[in-house]
N, C-alpha and C positions, 0 to 999 in steps of 0.2 A: 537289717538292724532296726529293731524299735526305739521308741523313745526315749524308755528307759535304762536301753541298754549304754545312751549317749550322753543320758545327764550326769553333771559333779555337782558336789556340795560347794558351796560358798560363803564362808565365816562373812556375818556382816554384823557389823556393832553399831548400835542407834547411839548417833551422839545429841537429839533430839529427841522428846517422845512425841513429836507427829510427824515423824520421817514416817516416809512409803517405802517398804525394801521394792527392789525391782520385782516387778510381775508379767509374765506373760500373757497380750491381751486375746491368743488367740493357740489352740492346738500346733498351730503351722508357721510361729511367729518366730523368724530367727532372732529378734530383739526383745530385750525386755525395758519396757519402759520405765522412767529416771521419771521422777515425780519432785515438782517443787516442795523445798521446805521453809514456809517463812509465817511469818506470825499477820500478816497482811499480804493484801494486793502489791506484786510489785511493776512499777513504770518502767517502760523501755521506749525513750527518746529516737526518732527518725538518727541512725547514723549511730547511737549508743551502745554498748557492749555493756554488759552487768553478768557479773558472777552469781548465776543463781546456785544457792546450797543444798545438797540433797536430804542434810542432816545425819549423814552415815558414812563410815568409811567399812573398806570390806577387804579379804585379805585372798585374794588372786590367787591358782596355786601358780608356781615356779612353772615358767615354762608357755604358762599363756598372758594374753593381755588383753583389756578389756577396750574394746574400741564404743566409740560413741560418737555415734551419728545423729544427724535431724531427724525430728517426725514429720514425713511428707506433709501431713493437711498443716501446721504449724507453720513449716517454710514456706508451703507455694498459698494457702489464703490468706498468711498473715505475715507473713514476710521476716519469721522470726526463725534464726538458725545457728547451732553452734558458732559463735565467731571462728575457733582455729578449724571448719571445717567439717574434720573428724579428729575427736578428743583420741587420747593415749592415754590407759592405765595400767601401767606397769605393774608386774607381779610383785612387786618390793612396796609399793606406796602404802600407805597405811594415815595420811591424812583423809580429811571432810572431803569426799567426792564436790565439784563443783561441776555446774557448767555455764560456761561464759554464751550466754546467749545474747546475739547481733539484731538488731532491728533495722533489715536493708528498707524498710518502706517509707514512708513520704508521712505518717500519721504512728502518734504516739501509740506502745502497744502493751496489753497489761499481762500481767501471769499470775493467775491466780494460785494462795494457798494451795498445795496437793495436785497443782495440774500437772499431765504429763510433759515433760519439757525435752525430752528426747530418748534415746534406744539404744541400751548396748548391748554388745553381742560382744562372746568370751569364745576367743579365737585360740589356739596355740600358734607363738613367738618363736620363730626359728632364729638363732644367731648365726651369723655368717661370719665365715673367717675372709679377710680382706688381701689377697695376694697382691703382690707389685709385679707387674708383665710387660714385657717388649710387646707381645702381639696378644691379638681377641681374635676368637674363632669371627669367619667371615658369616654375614648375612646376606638376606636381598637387600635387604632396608639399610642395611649398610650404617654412615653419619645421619641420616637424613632426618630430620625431628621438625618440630612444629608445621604438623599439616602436610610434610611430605609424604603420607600414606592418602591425598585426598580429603576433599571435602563432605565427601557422602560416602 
C-alpha cells in the first residue's frame, strides 16, 4: 500500500488567523505536529501545566480518534510534555484543540509563538461491547500485574 492509498481528508477551521494546521515534518512521520497559537511568548513554571491553544478545531471522521502525544526533543531536553500524557480527540469534538502542556523541570520554560508543541496521529476507535462473566479465558500471566512479568 502507498501513501496515498492510506491518507483521509480532515475538515479543520482556523478559529485564529495564525494558527498552523498540522503538518507532517517528515515522508515517514506517523505524527503530525500541533503548533502553538498565541499572540506572544508563553511561560511554563517548574511543576505548572498551561493549556496551550492550537487556534483550530477539526472535525475527525466517525470512527477514528485523534491521539496526541509529546515531541521527544521537547520532553527529554526541556522537560515539557503533555500533562494528561497522551491527549484524546474524539470524533464528535468540534471545540479549540488545546494542549495542556506540563513543565516536569526544575527551571522555567517558554513556548514560543508557532512552535511545535506536540504530535498527532489519527488512529481508528474501535468500540467494545462490555459483557458481565463468571469466568476469563485462562493465561500464563494469569492475576499477576505490576512487575510480575520482570524487570528486564
Amino acid at each position: 500500500m502507498n501513501g496515498a492509498e492510506r491518507k483521509m481528508k480532515i475538515k479543520v477551521k482556523r478559529l485564529d488567523a495564525r494558527a498552523r494546521l498540522p503538518v507532517y515534518a517528515s515522508a515517514g512521520a506517523a505524527g503530525a505536529d500541533l503548533c502553538a497559537c498565541a499572540a506572544g511568548p508563553i511561560e511554563i513554571q517548574p511543576g505548572e501545566t498551561v493549556k496551550i491553544g492550537l487556534g483550530f478545531s477539526a472535525a475527525l471522521p466517525e470512527g477514528y480518534v485523534g491521539l496526541v502525544f509529546a515531541r521527544s526533543g521537547m520532553a527529554t531536553e526541556r522537560g515539557i510534555a503533555p500533562a494528561n500524557k497522551v491527549g484524546v480527540v474524539d470524533s464528535d469534538y468540534r471545540g479549540e484543540w488545546m494542549v495542556p502542556l506540563h513543565n516536569h523541570g526544575s527551571v522555567a520554560a517558554t513556548v514560543s509563538p508557532g512552535e511545535r508543541v506536540a504530535q498527532l496521529v489519527v488512529t481508528p476507535a474501535y468500540r467494545a461491547e462490555f459483557i458481565v462473566s463468571d469466568t476469563l479465558d485462562e493465561t500464563e500471566r494469569g492475576g499477576g500485574g505490576f512487575g510480575s512479568t520482570g524487570t528486564r
